[in-house]
ROMI-768046 format. One record per atom (N, C-alpha, C): x negated, y, z; atom name; residue in one letter; residue number from 1. Coordinates in steps of 0.1 Angstrom, whole numbers, plus 5000, padded with zeros to 4 digits. Example, Ala and Ser with C-alpha at 12.3 -4.5 7.8 and 13.67 -1.06 7.14 Angstrom:
NODE, xx, yy, zz, name, resn, resi
NODE, 4868, 4943, 5078, N, a, 1 .
NODE, 4877, 4955, 5078, CA, a, 1 .
NODE, 4868, 4967, 5078, C, a, 1 .
NODE, 4872, 4978, 5071, N, s, 2 .
NODE, 4863, 4989, 5071, CA, s, 2 .
NODE, 4871, 5000, 5079, C, s, 2 .
//
This chain:
NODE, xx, yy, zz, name, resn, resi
NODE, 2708, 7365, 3428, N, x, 1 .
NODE, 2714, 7353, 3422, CA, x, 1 .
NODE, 2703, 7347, 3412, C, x, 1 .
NODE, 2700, 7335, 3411, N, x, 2 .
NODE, 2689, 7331, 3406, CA, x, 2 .
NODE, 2700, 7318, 3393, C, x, 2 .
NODE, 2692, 7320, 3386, N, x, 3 .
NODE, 2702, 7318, 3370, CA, x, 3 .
NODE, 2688, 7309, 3366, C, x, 3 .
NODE, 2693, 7293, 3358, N, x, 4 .
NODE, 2684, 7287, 3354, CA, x, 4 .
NODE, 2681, 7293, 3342, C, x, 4 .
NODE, 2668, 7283, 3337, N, x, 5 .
NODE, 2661, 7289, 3324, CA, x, 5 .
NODE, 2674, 7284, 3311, C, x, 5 .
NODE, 2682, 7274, 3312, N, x, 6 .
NODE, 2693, 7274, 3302, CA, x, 6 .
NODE, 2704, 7287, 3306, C, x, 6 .
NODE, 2705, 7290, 3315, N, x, 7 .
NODE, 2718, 7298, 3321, CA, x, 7 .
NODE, 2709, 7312, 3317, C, x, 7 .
NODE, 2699, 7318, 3314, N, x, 8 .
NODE, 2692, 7329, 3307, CA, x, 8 .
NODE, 2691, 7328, 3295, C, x, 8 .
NODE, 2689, 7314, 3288, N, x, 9 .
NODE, 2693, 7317, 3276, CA, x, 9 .
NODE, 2699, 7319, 3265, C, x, 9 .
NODE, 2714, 7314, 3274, N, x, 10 .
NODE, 2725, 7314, 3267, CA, x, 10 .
NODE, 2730, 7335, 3272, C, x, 10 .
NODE, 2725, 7337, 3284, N, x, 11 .
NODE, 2730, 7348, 3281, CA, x, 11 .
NODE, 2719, 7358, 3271, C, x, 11 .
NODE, 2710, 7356, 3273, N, x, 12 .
NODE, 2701, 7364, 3260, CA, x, 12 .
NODE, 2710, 7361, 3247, C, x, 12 .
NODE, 2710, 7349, 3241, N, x, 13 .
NODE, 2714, 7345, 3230, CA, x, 13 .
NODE, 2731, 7353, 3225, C, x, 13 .
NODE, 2740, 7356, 3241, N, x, 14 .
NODE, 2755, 7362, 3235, CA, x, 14 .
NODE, 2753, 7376, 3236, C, x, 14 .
NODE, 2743, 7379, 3243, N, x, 15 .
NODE, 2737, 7397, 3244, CA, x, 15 .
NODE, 2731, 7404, 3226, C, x, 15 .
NODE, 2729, 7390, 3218, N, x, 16 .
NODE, 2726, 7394, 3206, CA, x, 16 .
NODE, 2733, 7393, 3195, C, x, 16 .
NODE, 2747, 7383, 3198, N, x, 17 .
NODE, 2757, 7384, 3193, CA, x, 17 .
NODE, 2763, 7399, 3188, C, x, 17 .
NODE, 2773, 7395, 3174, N, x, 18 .
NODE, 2782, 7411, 3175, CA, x, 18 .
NODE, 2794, 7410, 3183, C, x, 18 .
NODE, 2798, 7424, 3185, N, x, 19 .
NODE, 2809, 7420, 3187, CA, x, 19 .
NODE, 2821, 7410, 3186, C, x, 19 .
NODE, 2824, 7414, 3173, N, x, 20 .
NODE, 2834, 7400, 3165, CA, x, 20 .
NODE, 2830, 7387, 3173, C, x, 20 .
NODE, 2814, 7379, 3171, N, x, 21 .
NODE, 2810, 7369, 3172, CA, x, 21 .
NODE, 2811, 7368, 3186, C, x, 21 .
NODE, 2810, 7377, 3194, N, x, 22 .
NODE, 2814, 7373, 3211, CA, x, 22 .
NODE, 2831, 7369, 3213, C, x, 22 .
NODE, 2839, 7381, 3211, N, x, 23 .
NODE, 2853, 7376, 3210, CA, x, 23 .
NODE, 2855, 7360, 3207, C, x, 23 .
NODE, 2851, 7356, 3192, N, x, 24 .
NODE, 2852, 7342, 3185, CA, x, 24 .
NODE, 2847, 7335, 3194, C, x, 24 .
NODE, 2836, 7333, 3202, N, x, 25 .
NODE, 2832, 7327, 3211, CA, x, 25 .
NODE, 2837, 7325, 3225, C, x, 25 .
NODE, 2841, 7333, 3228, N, x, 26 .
NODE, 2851, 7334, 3238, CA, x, 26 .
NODE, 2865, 7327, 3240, C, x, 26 .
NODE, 2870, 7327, 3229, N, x, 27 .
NODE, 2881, 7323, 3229, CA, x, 27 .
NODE, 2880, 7311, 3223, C, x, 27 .
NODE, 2872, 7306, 3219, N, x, 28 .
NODE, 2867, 7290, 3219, CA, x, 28 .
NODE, 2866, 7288, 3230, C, x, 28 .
NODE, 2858, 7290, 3235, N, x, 29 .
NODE, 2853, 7286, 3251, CA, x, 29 .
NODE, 2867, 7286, 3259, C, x, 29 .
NODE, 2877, 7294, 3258, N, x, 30 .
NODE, 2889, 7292, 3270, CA, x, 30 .
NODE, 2901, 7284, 3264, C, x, 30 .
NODE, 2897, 7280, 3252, N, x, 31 .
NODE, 2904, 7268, 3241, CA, x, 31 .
NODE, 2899, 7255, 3249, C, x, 31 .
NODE, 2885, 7253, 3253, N, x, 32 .
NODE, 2880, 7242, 3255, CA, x, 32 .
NODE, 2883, 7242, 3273, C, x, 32 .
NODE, 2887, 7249, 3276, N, x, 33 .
NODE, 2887, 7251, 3292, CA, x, 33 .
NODE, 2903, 7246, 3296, C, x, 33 .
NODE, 2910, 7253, 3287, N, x, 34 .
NODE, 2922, 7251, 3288, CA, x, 34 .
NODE, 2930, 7234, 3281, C, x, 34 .
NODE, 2917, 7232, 3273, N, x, 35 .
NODE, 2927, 7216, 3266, CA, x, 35 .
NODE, 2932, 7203, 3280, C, x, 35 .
NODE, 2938, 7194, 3274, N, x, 36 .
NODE, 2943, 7189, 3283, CA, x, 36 .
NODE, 2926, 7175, 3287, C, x, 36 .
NODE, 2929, 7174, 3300, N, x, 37 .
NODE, 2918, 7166, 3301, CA, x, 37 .
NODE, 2907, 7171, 3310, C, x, 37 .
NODE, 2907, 7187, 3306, N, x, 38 .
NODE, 2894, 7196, 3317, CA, x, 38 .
NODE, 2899, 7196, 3329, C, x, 38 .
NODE, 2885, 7195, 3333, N, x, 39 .
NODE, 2892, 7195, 3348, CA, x, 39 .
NODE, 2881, 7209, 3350, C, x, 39 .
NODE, 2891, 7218, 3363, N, x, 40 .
NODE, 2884, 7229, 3369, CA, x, 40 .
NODE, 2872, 7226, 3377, C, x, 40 .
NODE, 2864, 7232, 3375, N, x, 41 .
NODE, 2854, 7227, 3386, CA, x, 41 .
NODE, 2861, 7228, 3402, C, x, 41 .
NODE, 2858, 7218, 3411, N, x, 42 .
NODE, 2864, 7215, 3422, CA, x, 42 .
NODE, 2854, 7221, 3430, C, x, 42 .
NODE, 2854, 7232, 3439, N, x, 43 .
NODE, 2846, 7235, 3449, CA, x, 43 .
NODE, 2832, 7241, 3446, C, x, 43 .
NODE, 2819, 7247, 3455, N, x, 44 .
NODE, 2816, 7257, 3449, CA, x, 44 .
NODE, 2800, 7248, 3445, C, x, 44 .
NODE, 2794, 7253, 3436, N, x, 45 .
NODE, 2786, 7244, 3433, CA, x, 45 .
NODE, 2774, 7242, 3442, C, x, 45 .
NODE, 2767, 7230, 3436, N, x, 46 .
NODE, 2754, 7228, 3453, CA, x, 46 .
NODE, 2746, 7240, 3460, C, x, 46 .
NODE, 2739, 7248, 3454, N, x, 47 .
NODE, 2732, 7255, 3460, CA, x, 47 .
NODE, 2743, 7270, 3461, C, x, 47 .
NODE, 2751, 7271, 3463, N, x, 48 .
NODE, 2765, 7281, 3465, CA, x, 48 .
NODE, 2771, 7279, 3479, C, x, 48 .
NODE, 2776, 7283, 3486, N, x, 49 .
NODE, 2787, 7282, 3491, CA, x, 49 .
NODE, 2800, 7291, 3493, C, x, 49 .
NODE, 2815, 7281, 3496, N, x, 50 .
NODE, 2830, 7290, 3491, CA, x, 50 .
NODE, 2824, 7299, 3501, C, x, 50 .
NODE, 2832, 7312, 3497, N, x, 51 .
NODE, 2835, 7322, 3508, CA, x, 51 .
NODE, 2847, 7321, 3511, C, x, 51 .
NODE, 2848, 7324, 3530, N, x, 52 .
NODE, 2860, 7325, 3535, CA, x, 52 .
NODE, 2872, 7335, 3532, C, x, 52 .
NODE, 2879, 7332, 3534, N, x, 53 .
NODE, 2893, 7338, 3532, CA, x, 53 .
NODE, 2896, 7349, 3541, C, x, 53 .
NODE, 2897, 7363, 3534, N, x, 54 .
NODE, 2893, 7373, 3544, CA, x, 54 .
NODE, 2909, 7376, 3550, C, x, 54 .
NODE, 2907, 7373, 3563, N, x, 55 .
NODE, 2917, 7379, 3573, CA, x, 55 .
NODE, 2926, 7393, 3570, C, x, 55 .
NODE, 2933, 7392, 3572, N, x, 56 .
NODE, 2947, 7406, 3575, CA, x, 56 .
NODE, 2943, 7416, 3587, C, x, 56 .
NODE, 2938, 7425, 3581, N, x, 57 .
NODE, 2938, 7436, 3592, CA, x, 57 .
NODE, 2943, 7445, 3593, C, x, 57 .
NODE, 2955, 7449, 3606, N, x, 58 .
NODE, 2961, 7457, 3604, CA, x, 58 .
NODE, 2959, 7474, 3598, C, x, 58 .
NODE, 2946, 7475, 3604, N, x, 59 .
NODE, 2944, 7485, 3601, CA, x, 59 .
NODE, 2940, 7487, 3591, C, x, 59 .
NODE, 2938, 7485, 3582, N, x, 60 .
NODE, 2936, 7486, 3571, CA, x, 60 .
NODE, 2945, 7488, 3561, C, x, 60 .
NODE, 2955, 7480, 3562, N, x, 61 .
NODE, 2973, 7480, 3555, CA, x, 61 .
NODE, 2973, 7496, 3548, C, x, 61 .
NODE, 2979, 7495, 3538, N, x, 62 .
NODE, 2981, 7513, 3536, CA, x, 62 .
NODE, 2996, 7514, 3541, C, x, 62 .
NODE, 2995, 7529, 3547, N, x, 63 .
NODE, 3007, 7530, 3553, CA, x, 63 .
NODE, 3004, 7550, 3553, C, x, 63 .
NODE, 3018, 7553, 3559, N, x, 64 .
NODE, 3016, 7564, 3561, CA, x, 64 .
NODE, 3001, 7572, 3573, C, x, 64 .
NODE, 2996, 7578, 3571, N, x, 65 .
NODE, 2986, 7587, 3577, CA, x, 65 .
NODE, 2992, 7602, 3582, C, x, 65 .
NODE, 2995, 7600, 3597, N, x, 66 .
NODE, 3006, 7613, 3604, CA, x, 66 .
NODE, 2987, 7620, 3609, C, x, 66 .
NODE, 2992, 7630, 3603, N, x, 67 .
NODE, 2983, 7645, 3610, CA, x, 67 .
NODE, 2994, 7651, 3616, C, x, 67 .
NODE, 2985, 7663, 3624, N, x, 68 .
NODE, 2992, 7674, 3635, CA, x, 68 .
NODE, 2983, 7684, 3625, C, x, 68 .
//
């Protein structure tokens, strides 16, 4: 995953945060995510793409496992 030179320094910068100070920041951040007006980001960003929707496979299902 290749992370811009802003997108490294914001994570340096909360890696030196305290505790407390990460929490507080955090919950700012999902204050501002949640006010009325944001919009979600719609779809996956340009150099990304969505992953598909992984299929149902039977076998897989948990179910009983019969031994002899």
């Amino acid at each position: 995953m290749d992370l811009t030179l802003d997108e490294l320094r914001l994570i340096a910068e909360f890696r030196k945060l305290s505790p407390a100070a990460r929490d507080e920041l955090l919950l700012h951040v999902a204050k501002l995510a949640c006010r009325p007006g944001a919009t979600p980001e719609s779809g996956a960003p340009a150099d990304q793409c969505r992953l598909k929707a992984v299929e149902q496979r039977p076998e897989t299902e948990k179910g009983p496992i019969i031994t002899e």
